[in-house]
MMTF fields as JSON, N, C-alpha, C and O atoms, coordinates in Angstrom:
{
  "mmtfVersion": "1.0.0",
  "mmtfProducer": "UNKNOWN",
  "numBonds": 343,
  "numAtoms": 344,
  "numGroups": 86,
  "numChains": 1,
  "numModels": 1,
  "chainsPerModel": [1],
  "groupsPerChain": [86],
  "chainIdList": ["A"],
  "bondAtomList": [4, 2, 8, 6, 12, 10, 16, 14, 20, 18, 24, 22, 28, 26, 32, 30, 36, 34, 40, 38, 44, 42, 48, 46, 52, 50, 56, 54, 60, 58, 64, 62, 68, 66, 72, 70, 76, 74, 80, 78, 84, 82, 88, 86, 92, 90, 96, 94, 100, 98, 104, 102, 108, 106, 112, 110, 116, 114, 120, 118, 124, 122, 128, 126, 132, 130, 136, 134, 140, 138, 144, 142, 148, 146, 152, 150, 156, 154, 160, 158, 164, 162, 168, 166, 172, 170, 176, 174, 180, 178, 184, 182, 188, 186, 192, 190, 196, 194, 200, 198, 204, 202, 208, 206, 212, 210, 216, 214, 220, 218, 224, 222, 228, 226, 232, 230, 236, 234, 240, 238, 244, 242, 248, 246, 252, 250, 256, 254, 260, 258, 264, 262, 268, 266, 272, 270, 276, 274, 280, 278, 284, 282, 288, 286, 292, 290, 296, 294, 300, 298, 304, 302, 308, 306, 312, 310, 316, 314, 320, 318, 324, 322, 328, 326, 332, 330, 336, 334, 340, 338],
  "bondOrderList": [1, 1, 1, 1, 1, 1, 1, 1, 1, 1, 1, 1, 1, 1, 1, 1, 1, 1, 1, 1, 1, 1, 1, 1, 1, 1, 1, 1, 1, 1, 1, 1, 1, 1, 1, 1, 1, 1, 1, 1, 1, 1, 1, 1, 1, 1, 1, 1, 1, 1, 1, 1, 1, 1, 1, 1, 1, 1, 1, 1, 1, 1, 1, 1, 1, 1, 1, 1, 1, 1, 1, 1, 1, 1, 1, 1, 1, 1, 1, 1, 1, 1, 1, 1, 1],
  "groupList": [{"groupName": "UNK", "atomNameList": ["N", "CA", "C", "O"], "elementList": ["N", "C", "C", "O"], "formalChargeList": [0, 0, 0, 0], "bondAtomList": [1, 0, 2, 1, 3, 2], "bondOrderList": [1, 1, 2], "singleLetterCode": "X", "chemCompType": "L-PEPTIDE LINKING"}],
  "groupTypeList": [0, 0, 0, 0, 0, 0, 0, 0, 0, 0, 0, 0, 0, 0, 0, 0, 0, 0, 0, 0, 0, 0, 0, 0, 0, 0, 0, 0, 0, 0, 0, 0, 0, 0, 0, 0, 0, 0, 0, 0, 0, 0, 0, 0, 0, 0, 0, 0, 0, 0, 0, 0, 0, 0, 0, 0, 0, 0, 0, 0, 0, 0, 0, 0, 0, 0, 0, 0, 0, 0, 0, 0, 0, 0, 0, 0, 0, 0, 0, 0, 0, 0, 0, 0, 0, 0],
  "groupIdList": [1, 2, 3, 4, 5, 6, 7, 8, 9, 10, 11, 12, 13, 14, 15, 16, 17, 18, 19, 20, 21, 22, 23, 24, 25, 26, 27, 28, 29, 30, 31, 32, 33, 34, 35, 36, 37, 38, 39, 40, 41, 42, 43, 44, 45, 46, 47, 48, 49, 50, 51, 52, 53, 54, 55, 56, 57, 58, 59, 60, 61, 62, 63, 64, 65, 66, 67, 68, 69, 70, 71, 72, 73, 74, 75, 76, 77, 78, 79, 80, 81, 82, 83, 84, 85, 86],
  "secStructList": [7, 7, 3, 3, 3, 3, 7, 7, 5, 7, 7, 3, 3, 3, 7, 6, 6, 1, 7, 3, 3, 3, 7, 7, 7, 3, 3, 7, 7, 6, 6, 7, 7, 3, 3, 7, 7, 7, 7, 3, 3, 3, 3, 3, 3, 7, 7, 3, 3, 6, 6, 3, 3, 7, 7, 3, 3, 3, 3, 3, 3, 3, 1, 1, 1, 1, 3, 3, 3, 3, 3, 3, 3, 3, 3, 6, 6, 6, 6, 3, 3, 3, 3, 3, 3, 7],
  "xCoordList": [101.923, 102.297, 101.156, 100.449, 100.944, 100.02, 100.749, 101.925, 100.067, 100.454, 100.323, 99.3, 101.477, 100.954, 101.333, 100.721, 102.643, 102.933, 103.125, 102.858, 103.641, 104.026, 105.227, 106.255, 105.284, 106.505, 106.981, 106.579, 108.509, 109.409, 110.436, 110.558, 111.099, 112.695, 113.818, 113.963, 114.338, 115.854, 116.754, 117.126, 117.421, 118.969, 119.932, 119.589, 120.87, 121.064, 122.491, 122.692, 123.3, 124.607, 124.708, 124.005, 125.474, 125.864, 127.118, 127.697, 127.535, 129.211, 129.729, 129.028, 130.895, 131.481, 130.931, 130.423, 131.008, 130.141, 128.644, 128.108, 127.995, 126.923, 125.959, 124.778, 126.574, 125.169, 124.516, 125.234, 123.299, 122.536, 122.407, 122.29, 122.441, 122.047, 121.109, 121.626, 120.243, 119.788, 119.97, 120.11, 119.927, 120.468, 119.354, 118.741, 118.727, 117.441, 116.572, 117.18, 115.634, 114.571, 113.357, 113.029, 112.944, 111.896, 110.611, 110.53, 109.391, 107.942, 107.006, 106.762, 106.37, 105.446, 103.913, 102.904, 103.804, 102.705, 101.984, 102.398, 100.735, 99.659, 100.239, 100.152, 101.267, 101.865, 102.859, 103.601, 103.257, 104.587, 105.778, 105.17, 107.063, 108.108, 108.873, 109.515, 108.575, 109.317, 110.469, 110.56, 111.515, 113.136, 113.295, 113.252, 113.573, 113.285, 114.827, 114.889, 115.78, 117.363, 116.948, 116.114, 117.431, 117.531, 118.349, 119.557, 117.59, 118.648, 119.236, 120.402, 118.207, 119.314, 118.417, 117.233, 119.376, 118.251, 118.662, 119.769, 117.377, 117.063, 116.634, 116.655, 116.25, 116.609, 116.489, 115.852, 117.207, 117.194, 116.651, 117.024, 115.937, 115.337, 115.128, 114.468, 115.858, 115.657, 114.698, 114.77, 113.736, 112.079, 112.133, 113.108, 110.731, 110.667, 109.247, 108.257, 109.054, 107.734, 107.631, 108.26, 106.373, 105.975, 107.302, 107.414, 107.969, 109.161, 110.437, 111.468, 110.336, 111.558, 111.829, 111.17, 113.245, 113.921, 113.698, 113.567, 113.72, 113.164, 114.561, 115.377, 114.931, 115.138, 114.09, 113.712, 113.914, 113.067, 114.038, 114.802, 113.719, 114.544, 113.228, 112.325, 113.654, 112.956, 113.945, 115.161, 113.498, 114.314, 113.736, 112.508, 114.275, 114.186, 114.878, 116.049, 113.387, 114.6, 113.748, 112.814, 114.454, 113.582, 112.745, 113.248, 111.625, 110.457, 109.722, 108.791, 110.214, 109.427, 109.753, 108.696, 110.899, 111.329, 110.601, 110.403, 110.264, 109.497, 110.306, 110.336, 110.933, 111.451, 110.056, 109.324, 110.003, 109.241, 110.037, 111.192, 109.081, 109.934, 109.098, 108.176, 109.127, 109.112, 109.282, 109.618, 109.208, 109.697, 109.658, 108.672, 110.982, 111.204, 111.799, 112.427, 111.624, 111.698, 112.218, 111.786, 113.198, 113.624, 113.737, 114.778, 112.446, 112.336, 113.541, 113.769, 114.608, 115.397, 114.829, 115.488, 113.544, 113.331, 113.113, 113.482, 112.15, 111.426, 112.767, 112.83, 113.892, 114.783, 113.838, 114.295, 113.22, 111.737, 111.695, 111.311, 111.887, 111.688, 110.351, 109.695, 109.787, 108.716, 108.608, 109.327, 107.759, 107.374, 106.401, 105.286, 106.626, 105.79, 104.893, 103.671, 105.463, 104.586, 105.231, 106.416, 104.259, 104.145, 103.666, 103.412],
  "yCoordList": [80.79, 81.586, 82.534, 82.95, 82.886, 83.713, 85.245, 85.309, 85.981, 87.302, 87.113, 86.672, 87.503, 87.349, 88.428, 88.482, 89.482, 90.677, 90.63, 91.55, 89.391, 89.304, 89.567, 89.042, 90.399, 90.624, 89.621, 89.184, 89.535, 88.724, 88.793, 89.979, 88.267, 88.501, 87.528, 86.379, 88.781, 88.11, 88.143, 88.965, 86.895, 87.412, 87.624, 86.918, 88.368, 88.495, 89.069, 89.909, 89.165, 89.583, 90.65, 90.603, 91.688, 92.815, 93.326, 94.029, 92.728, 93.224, 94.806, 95.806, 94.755, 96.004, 96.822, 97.942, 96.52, 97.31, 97.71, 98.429, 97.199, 97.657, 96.48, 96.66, 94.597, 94.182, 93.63, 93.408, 93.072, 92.748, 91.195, 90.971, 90.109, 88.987, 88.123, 87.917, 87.753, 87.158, 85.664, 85.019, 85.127, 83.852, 83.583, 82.79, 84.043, 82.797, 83.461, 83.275, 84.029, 84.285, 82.803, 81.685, 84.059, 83.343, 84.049, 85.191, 83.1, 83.029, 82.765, 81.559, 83.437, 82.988, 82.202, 82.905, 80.889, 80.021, 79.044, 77.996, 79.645, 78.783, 78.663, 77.573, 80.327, 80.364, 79.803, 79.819, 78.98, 78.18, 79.063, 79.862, 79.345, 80.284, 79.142, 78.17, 79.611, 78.413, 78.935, 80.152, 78.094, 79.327, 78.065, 76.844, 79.234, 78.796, 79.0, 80.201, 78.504, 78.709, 79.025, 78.255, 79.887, 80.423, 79.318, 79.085, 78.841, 77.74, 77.925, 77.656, 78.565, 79.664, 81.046, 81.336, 81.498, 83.391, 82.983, 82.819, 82.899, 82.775, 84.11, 84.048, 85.299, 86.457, 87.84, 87.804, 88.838, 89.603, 91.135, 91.335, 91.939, 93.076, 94.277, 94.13, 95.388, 96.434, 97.201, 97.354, 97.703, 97.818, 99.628, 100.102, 100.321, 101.768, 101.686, 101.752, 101.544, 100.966, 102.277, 102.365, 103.291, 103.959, 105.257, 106.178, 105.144, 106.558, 106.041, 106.714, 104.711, 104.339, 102.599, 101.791, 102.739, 101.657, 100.322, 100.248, 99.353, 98.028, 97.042, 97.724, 95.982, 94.535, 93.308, 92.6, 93.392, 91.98, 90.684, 90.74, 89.563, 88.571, 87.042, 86.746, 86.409, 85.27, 84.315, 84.487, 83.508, 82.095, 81.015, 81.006, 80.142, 78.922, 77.851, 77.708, 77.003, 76.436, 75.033, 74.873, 74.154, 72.901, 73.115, 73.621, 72.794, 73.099, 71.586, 71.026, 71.295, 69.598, 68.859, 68.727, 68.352, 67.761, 67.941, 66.923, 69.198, 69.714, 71.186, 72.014, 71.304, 72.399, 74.124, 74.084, 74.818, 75.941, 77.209, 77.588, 77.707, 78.859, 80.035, 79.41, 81.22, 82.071, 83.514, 83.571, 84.51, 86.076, 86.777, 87.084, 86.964, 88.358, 89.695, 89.718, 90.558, 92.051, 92.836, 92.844, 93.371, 94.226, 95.612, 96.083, 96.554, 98.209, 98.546, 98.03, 99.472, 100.421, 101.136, 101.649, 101.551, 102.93, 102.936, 103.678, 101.492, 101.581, 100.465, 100.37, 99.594, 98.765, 97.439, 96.698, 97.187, 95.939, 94.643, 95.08, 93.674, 92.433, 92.133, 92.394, 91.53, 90.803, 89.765, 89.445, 89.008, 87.517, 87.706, 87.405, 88.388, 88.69, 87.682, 87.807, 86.694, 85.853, 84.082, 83.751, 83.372, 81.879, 81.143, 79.941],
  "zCoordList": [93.881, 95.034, 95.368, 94.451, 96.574, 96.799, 97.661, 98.019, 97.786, 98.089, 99.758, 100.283, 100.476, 101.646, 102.771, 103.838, 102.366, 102.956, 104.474, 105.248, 104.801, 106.145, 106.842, 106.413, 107.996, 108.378, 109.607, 110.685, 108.388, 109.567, 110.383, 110.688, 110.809, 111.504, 110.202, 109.786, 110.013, 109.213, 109.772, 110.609, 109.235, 109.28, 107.824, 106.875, 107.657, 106.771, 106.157, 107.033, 105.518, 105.501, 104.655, 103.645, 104.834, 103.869, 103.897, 104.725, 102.563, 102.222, 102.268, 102.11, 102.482, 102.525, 100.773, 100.832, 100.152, 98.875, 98.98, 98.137, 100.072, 100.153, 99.92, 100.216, 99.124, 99.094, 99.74, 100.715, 99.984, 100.991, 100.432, 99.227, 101.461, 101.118, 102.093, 103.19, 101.966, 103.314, 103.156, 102.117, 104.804, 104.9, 105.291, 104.577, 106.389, 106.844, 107.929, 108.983, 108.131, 108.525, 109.127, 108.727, 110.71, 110.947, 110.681, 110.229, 111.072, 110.681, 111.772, 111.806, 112.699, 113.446, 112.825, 112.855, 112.33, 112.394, 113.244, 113.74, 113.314, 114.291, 115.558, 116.124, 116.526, 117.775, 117.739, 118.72, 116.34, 116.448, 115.852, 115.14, 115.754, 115.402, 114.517, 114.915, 113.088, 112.168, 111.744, 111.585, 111.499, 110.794, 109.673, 109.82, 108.059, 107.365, 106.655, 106.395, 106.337, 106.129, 104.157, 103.681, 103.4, 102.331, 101.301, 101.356, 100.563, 99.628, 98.736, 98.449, 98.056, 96.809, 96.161, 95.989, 95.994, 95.516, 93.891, 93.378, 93.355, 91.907, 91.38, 90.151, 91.8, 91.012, 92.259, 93.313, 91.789, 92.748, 91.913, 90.757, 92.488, 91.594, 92.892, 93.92, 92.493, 93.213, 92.425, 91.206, 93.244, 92.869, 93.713, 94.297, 93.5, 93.937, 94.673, 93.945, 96.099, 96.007, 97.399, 98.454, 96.694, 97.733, 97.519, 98.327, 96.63, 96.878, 97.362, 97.38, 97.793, 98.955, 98.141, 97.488, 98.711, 97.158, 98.212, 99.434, 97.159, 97.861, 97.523, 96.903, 97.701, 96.988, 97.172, 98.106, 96.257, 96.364, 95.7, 94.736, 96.551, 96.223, 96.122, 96.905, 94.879, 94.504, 95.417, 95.343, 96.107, 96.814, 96.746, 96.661, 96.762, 97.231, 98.28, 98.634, 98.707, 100.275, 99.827, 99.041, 100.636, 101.202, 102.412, 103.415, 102.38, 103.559, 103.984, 103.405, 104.775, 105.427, 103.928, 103.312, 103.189, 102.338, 100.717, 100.054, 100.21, 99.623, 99.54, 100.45, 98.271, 97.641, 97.366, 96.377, 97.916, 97.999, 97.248, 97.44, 96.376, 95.573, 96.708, 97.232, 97.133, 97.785, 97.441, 96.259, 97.882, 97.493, 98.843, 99.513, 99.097, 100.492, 99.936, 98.878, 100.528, 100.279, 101.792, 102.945, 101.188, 102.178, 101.984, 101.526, 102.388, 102.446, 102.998, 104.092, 102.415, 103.099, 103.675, 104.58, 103.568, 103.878, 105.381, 106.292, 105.281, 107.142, 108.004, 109.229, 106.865, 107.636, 107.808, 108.678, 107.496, 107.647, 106.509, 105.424, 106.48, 105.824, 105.872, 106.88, 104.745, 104.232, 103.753, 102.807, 104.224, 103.287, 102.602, 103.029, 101.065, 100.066, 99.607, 99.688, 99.132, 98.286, 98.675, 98.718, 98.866, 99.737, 98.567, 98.655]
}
């Protein structure tokens, strides 16, 4: 995986307890807008990054018939999703 700190558009669900889950986010590549559906969250870690609390979530999806492990992050602080690591 490589580091890549890109911001995207999610979508994402959050239960009445407060948790956050995301379903599927898009990606602007090469002018093209890719949507990438969430296959399964293999670990989830609330992190302190900068003073302001994070979740970072390990996923995996199928991508053009080819299983991709991934990492998105969602800052409370700024409300902003990331595509951490590709």
């Amino acid at each position: 995986m490589k580091l890549l700190n890109k911001q995207i558009d999610m979508i994402s669900w959050t239960s009445k307890e407060g948790v956050v889950t995301p379903v599927r986010f898009r990606i602007e590549e090469d002018g093209k807008s890719i949507v990438i559906r969430i296959g399964r969250i293999l670990q989830t870690e609330k992190n302190m990054f900068g003073g302001t609390p994070t979740l970072s979530f390990r996923c995996a999806s199928h991508i053009c018939g080819q299983e991709h492990i991934y990492e998105v992050t969602y800052n409370s602080g700024s409300q902003k999703w990331l595509l951490k690591k590709y």
